[in-house]
GULOBA-141788 format. One record per residue (C-alpha): residue in three letters; chain; y, x, z. Coordinates in steps of 0.001 Angstrom, whole numbers. Layout:
N
    aa   ch         v         u         w
   ALA    A         Y         X         Z
...
This chain:
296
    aa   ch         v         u         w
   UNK    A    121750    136052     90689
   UNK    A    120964    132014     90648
   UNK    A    118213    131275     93151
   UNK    A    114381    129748     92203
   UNK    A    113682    126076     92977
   UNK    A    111915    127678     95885
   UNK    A    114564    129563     97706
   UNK    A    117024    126639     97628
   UNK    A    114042    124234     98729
   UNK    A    113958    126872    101893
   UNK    A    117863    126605    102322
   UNK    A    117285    123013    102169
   UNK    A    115632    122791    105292
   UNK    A    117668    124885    107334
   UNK    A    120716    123038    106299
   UNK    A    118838    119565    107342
   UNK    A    118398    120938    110468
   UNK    A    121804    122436    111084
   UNK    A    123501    118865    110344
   UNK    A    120445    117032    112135
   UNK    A    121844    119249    115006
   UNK    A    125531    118432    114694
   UNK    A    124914    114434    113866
   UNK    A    122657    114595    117203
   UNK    A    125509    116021    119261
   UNK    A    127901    113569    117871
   UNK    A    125894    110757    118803
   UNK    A    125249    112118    122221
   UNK    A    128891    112816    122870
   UNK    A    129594    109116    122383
   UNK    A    126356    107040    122765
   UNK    A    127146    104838    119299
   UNK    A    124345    103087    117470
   UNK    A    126440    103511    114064
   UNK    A    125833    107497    115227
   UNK    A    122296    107441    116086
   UNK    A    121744    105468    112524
   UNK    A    123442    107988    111195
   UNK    A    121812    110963    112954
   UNK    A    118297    109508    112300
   UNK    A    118645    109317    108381
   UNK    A    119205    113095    108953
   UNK    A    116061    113202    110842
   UNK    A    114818    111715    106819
   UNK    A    116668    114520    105663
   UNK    A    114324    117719    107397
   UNK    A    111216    115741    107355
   UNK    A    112154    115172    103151
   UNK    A    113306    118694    102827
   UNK    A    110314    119623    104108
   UNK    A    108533    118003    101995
   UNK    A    109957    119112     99067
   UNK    A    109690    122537     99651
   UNK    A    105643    122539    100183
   UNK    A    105798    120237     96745
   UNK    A    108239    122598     94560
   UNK    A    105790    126120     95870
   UNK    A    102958    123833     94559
   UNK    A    103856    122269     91315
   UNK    A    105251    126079     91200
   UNK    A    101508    127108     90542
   UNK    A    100168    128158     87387
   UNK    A     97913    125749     85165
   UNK    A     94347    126325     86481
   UNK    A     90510    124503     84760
   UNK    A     91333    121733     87056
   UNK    A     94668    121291     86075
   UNK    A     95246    122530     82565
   UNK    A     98693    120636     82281
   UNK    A     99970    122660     85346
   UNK    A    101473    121411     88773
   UNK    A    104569    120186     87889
   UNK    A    104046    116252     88918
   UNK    A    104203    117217     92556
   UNK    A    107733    116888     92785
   UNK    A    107762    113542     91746
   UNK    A    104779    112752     94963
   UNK    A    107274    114474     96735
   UNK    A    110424    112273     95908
   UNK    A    108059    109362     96133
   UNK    A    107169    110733     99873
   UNK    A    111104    110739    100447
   UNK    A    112224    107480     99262
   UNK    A    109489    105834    101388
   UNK    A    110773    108034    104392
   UNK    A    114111    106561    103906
   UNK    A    112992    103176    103812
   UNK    A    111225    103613    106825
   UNK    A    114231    104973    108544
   UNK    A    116086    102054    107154
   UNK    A    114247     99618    108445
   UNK    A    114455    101308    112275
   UNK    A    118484    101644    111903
   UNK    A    118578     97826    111235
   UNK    A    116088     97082    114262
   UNK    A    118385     99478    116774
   UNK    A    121383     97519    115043
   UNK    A    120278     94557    116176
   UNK    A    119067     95440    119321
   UNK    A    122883     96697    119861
   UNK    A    123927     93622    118585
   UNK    A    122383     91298    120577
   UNK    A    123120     93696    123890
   UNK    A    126402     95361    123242
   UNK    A    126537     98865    125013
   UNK    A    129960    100875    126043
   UNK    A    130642    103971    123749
   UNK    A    133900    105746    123334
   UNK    A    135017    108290    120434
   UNK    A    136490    111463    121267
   UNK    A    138159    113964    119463
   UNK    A    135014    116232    119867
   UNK    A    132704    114003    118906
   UNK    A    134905    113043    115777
   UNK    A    135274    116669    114412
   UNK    A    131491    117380    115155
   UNK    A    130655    114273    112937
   UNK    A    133111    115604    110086
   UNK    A    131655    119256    110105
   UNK    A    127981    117709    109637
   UNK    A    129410    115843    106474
   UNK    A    131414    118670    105152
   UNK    A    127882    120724    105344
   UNK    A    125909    117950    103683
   UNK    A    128318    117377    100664
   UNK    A    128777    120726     99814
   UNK    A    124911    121235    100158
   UNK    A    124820    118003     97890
   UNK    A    127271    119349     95155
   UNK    A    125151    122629     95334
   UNK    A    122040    120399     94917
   UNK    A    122995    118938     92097
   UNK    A    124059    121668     90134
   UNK    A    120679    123726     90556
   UNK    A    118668    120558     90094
   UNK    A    119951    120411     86163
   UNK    A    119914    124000     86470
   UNK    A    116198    124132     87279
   UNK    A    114783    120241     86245
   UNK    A    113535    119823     89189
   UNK    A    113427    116478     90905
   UNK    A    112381    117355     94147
   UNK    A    115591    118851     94359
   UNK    A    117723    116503     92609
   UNK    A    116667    113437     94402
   UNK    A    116972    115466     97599
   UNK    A    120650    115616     96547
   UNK    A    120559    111717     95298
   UNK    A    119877    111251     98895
   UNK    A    122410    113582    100630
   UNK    A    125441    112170     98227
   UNK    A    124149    108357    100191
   UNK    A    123964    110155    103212
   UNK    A    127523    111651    102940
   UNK    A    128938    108075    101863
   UNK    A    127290    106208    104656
   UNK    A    128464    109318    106857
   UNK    A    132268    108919    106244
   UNK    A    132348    105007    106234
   UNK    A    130317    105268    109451
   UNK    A    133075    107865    111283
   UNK    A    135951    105614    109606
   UNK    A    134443    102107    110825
   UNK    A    134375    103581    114285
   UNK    A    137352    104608    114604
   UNK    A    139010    101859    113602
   UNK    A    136593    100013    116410
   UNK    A    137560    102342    118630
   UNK    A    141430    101867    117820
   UNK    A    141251     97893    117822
   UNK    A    139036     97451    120766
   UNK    A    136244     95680    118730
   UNK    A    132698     96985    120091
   UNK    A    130585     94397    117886
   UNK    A    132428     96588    114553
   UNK    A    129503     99704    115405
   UNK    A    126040     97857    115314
   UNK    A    128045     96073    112434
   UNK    A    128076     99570    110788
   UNK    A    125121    100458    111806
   UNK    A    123492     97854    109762
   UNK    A    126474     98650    106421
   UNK    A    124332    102106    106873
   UNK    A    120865    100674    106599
   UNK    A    121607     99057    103423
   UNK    A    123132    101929    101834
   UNK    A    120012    104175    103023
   UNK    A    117788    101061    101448
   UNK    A    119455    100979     98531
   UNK    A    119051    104758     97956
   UNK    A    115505    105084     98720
   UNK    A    114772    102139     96650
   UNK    A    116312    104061     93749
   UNK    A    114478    107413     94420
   UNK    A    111270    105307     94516
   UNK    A    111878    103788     90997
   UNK    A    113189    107099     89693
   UNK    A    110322    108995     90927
   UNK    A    107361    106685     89704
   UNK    A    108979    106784     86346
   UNK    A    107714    110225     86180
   UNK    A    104387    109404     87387
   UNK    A    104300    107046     84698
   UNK    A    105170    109296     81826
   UNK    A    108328    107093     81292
   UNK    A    109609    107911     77980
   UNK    A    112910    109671     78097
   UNK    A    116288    107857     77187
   UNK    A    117273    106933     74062
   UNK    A    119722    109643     73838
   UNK    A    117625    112384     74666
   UNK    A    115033    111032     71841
   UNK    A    117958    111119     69154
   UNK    A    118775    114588     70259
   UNK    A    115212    115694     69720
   UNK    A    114706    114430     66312
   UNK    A    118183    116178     64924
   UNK    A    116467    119181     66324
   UNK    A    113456    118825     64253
   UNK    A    115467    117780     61139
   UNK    A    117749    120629     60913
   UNK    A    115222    123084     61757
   UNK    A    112226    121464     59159
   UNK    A    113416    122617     55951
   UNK    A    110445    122491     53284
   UNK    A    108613    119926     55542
   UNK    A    108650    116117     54540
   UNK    A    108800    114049     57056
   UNK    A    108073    113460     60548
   UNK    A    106709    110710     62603
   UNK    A    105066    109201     65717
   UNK    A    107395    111407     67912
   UNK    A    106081    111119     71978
   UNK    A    107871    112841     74931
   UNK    A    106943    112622     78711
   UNK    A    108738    115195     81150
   UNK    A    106733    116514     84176
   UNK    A    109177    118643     86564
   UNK    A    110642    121140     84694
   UNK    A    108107    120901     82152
   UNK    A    108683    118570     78742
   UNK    A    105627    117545     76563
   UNK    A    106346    116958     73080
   UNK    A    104195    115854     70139
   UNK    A    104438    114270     66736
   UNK    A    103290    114617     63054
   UNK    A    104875    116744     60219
   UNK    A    104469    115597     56612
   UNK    A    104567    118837     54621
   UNK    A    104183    119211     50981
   UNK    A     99788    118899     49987
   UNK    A    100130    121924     47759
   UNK    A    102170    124127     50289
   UNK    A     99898    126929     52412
   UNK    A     99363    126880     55644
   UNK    A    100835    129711     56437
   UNK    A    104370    128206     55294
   UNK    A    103270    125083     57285
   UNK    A    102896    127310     60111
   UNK    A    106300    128967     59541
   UNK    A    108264    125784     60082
   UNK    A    106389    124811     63144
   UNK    A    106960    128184     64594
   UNK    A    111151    127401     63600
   UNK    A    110658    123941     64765
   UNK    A    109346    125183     67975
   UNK    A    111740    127845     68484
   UNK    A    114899    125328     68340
   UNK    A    113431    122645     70759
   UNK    A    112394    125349     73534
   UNK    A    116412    126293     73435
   UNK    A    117057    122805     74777
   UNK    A    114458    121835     76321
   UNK    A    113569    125357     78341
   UNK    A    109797    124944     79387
   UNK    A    108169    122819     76713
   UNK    A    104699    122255     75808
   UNK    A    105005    120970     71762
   UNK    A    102356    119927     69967
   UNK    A    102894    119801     66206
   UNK    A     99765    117965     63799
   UNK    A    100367    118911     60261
   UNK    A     99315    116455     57576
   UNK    A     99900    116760     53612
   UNK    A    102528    114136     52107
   UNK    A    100064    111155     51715
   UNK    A     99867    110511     55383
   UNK    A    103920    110228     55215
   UNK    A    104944    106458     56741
   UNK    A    108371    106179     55301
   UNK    A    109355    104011     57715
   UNK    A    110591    103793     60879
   UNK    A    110365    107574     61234
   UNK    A    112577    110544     60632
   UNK    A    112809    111974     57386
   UNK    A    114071    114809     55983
């Protein structure tokens, strides 16, 4: 059986931990600031997972007289919350980079310390494949930028173990604090994504061009004995999908017919869009546009 948004949110933080745990150890085992950078975008990783979990059990709520659109924005504040955590933690790699820069320190990579680092990325990237999958799954964001921002972490990760290595092997110190900083821009990078991802939702951003398309075949091939429609609108909020527009249906036809195709319309677009709130205005053929709309 698949698990809820909630259960994996819980597995989230436990497997945050576990690699916070194992990055820690590597670090410790060889004193590298291209480690520590490394280990502290982990330390992102619980205080994001954590987040995400309180913010998927609360947009997980039921609509209430307060909120009569439901919860469901809460996991974009949440991936909001985590790209500004990562930028934060960006910004402290490149300062400790520096720092190392300026005063080079001895560190040495052993075999240990090497497998310790690999195990921690093996968790996260199988974590972030799992991610991935469940966020489509389940439309949540919370969970899918939580695995936009493992997939960076993983990349940074490997190019991180492989940079110091190859310090270690040529006998060039100045390489780690070098990496160390490589790693700060890929952890900017991805929280400035996350960030513009996330207040897209806030926004009601309309959905992609694609996506749009897709809707209105929908509504033609399932609008038979309907005229036209027009002034489609679509906002997504979580897992939830608001749709509205107009339908243009004969003047002399009854309403109970009119109500027949909205209840086939409606039918079709909740098989591919899963929770959907659609809103449907029926108007008699001379309120039709003929232009620029769909029409069947």
């Amino acid at each position: 059986m698949p698990l809820g948004a909630l259960s994996i949110a819980w597995a989230s933080v436990g497997v945050a931990c576990l690699v916070l745990a194992l990055k820690s150890a590597a670090w410790w085992l060889t004193d590298s600031v291209a480690l520590f950078a490394d280990a502290l975008e982990s330390v992102v990783n619980v205080a994001a997972a954590g987040a995400a979990l309180i913010a998927i059990r609360y947009a997980a709520m039921p609509a209430d007289h307060n909120h009569p659109y439901g919860h469901h924005k809460a996991e974009y504040i949440s991936a909001v919350l985590e790209g500004a955590l990562i930028l934060a933690a960006a910004f402290l790699i490149l300062q400790e980079a520096w720092q190392a820069f300026l005063e080079p320190r001895p560190w040495a990579l052993s075999p240990l310390a090497a497998a310790v680092a690999l195990a921690a990325s093996a968790i996260n990237a199988a974590w972030c494949w799992y991610l991935f999958r469940a966020g489509r799954r389940l439309r949540s964001p919370a969970l899918l930028a939580d695995a936009r921002h493992l997939l960076a972490d993983v990349v940074s990760s490997l190019g991180v173990l492989a940079g110091i290595a190859a310090a270690a092997a040529t006998g060039t110190p100045w390489l780690d604090p070098v990496l160390a900083a490589a790693t700060a821009g890929n952890v900017l990078w991805s929280g400035l994504r996350l960030v513009r991802a996330s207040l897209a939702g806030l926004m009601d951003e309309a959905p992609a061009p694609e996506v749009l398309a897709r809707i209105k075949a929908i509504v033609g091939r399932n609008a038979a004995g309907a005229l036209e429609a027009h002034d489609l609108r679509m906002r997504q909020a979580g897992r939830r999908s608001f749709l509205e527009f107009h339908l243009v249906v004969p003047a002399a036809m009854s309403v109970a017919d009119a109500h027949d195709i909205c209840d086939r319309i409606e039918a079709a677009l909740r098989a591919e869009l899963g929770e959907a709130v659609i809103t449907i205005h029926v108007e008699p053929e001379g309120k039709a546009k003929h232009s620029g709309v769909l029409v069947l």
